[in-house]
RONU-302351 format. One line per field, with one value per residue (C-alpha): y negated, z negated, x; residue in three letters; residue number from 1. Coordinates in nm, 4 decimals. Layout:
<kolgus>
Y <- c(Y / ...) $
Z <- c(Z / ...) $
X <- c(X / ...) $
res <- c(ALA / ...) $
n <- c(NUM / ...) $
</kolgus>
This chain:
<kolgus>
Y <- c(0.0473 / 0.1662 / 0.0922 / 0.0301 / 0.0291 / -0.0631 / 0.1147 / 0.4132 / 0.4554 / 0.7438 / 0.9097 / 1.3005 / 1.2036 / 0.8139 / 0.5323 / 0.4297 / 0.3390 / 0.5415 / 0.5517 / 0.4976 / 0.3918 / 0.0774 / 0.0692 / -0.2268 / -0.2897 / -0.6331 / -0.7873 / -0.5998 / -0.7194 / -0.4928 / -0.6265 / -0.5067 / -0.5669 / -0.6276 / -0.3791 / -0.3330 / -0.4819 / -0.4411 / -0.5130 / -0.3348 / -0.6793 / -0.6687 / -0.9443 / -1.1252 / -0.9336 / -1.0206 / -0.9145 / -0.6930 / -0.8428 / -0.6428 / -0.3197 / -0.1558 / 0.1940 / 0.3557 / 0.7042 / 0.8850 / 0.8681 / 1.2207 / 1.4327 / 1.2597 / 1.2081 / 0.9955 / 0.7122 / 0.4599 / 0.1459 / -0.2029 / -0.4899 / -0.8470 / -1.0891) $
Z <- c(-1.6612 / -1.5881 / -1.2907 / -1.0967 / -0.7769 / -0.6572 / -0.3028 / -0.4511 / -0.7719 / -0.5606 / -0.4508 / -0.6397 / -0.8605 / -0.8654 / -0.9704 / -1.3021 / -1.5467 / -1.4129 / -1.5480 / -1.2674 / -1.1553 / -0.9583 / -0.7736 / -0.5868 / -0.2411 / -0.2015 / 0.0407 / 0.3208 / 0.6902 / 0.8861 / 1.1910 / 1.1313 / 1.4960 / 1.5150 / 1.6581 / 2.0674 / 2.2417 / 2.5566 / 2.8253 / 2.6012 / 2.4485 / 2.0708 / 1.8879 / 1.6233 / 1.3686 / 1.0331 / 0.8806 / 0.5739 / 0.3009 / -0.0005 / -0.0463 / -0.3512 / -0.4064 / -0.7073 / -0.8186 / -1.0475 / -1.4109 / -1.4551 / -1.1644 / -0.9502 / -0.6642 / -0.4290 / -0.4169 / -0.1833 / -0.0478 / -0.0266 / 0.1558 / 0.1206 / 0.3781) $
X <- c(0.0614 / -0.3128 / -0.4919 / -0.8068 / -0.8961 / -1.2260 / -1.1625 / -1.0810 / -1.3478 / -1.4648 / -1.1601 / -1.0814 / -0.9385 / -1.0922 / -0.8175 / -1.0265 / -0.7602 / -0.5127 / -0.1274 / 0.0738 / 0.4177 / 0.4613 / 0.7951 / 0.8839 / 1.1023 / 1.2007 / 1.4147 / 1.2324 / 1.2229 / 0.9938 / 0.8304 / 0.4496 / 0.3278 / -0.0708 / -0.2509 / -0.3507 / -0.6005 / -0.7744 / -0.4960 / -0.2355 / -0.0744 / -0.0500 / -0.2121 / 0.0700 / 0.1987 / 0.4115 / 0.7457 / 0.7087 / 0.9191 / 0.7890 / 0.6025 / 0.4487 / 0.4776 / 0.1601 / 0.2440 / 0.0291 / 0.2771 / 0.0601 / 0.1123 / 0.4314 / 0.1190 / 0.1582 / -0.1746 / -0.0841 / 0.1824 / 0.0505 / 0.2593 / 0.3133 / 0.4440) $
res <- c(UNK / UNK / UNK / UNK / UNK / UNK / UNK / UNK / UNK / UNK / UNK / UNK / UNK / UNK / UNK / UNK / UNK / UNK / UNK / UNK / UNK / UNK / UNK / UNK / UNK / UNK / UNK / UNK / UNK / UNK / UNK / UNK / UNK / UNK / UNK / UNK / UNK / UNK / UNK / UNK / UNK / UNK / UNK / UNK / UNK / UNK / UNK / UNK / UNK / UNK / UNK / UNK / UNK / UNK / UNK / UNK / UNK / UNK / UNK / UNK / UNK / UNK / UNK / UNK / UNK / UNK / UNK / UNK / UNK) $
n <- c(1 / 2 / 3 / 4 / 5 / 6 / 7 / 8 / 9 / 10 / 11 / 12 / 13 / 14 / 15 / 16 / 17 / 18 / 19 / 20 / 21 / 22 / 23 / 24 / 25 / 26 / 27 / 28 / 29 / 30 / 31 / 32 / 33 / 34 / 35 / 36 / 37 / 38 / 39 / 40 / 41 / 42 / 43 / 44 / 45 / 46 / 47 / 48 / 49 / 50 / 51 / 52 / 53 / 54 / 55 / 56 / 57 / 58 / 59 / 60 / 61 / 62 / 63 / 64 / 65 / 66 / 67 / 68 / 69) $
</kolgus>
C-alpha cells in the first residue's frame, strides 16, 4: 500500500506515495482524557478503540499512529 499525506508533503523524507505498512489494533479501550484548561479540569475526552500504526515498507521507520473512537 502507498501513501499520501497532505500534512506531511514536506516532511524529509515527504509521505508522497510512500510504501508503507499499516498495522491495526482493534479492540482497544484507552481513556484519551481532553486536554487542561484554565482551573486544571480536563475538558471530555474519548476511549481509543482502534489505532493505526504506518511504517515505512523501505526503511522499518516509524511515521506516525492515528486513532479512532
Amino acid at each position: 500500500m502507498a501513501i499520501t499525506d497532505p500534512s506531511f508533503t514536506r516532511a524529509d523524507p515527504p509521505i508522497v506515495d510512500r510504501p508503507v505498512w499499516l498495522v491495526r489494533y482493534g479492540g482497544l479501550s484507552i481513556t484519551d482524557p481532553g486536554p487542561p484548561v484554565e482551573g486544571g479540569t480536563p475538558l471530555p475526552g474519548h476511549v481509543i478503540r482502534h489505532a493505526y500504526v504506518y511504517i515505512d515498507a523501505s526503511t522499518g521507520e516509524y511515521l506516525y499512529t492515528t486513532d479512532t473512537e
